[in-house]
N, C-alpha and C positions, 0 to 999 in steps of 0.2 A: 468612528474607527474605520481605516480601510480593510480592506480585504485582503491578504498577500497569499502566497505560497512559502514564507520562507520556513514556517515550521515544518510543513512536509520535506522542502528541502535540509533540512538540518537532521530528520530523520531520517531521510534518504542517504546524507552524508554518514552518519553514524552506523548503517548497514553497511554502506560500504568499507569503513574501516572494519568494523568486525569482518566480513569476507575475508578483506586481505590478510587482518593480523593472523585470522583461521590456516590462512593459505603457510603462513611462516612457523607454525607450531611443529615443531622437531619431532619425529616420530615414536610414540612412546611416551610422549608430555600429555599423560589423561588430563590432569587437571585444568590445563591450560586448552588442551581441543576443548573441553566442554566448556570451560569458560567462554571463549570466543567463539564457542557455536551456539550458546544462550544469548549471549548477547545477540546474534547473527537475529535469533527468531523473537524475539524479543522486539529487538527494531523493526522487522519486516511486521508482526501483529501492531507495535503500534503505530509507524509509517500507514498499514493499512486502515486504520478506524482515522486516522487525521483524513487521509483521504475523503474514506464515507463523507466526513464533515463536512470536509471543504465541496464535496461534490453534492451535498444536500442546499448549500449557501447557495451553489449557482443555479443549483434547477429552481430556487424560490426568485433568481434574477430572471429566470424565461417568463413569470408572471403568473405562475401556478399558483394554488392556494399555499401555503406556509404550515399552514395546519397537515394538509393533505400531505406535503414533503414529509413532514414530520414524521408521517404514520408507515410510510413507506419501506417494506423493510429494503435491507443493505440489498441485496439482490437486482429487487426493483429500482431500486435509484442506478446501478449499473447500468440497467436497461436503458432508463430515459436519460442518462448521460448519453447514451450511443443514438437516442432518437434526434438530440438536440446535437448532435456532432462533434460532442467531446470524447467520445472513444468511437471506432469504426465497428462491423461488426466482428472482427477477427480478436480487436482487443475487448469487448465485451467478454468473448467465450474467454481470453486468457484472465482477465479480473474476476469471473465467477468463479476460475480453478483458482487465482489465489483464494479466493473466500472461504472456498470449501477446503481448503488447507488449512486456511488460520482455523476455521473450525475446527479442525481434526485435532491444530496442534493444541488447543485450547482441553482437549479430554483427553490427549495422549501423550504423554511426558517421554516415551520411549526412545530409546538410543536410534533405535533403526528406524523409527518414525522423524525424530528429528534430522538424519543423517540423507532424508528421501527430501526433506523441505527444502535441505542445505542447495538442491540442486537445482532448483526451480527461482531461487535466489540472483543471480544475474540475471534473469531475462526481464524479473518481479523491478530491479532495479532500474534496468531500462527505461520500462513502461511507466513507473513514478515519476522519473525525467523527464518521460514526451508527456504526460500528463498535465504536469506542472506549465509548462507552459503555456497550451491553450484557455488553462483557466484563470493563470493571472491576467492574461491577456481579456477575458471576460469582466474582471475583476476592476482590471484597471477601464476598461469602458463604464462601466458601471458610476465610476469616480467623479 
């Protein structure tokens, strides 16, 4: 079995339709803001753990123990992604803010909580893009 990105990118695609369908919600349409703002966070928490994954596969491709990858929490595999030059250190600091997000959003259901996530969302989606790329590109070496 190869390796790819396309599940992250397909989660990546499905945030970004919730964004936008959010962006077109009529003012006054609760039902529908919070529909397309659950889905919004929803996608970014699970675009985010695909990530982890995929980013756990490639530090086991640098020749580390697998076991050791294994036991790593999500934090520290952030780190040695940025050792091994799949994120810089600037995108290091912004992947540990998403983390401690998705944590937050994970024990805090709140309107004004999820309304703060809403906006850290474009840049989140960016950085899954540039993401994607250097690891397929690891991925596909690998092959």
């Amino acid at each position: 079995m190869s390796l790819n990105v396309d599940h992250l990118l397909r989660t990546a695609d499905t945030l970004e339709q919730a964004i936008l369908k959010l962006a077109e919600v009529k003012p006054g349409d609760e039902v529908l803001y919070d529909l397309f703002r659950n889905a919004a966070i929803k996608s970014f928490e699970l675009s985010l753990e695909t990530t982890g994954k995929l980013l756990r596969k490639a530090l086991k491709l640098y020749g580390g123990s697998p076991r050791a990858v294994d036991q790593l929490v999500f934090n520290d595999v952030l780190r040695h992604a940025g050792k091994h030059g799949l994120l810089d250190v600037a995108g290091v600091e912004r992947w540990l803010a998403y983390r401690a997000n998705r944590n937050t959003t994970a024990h805090d259901y709140g309107a004004g909580f999820a309304d703060e996530t809403l906006k850290i969302l474009p840049s989140y989606l960016a950085d899954v893009r540039a993401l994607a790329a250097p690891l397929q590109e690891l991925f596909n070496a690998q092959s």
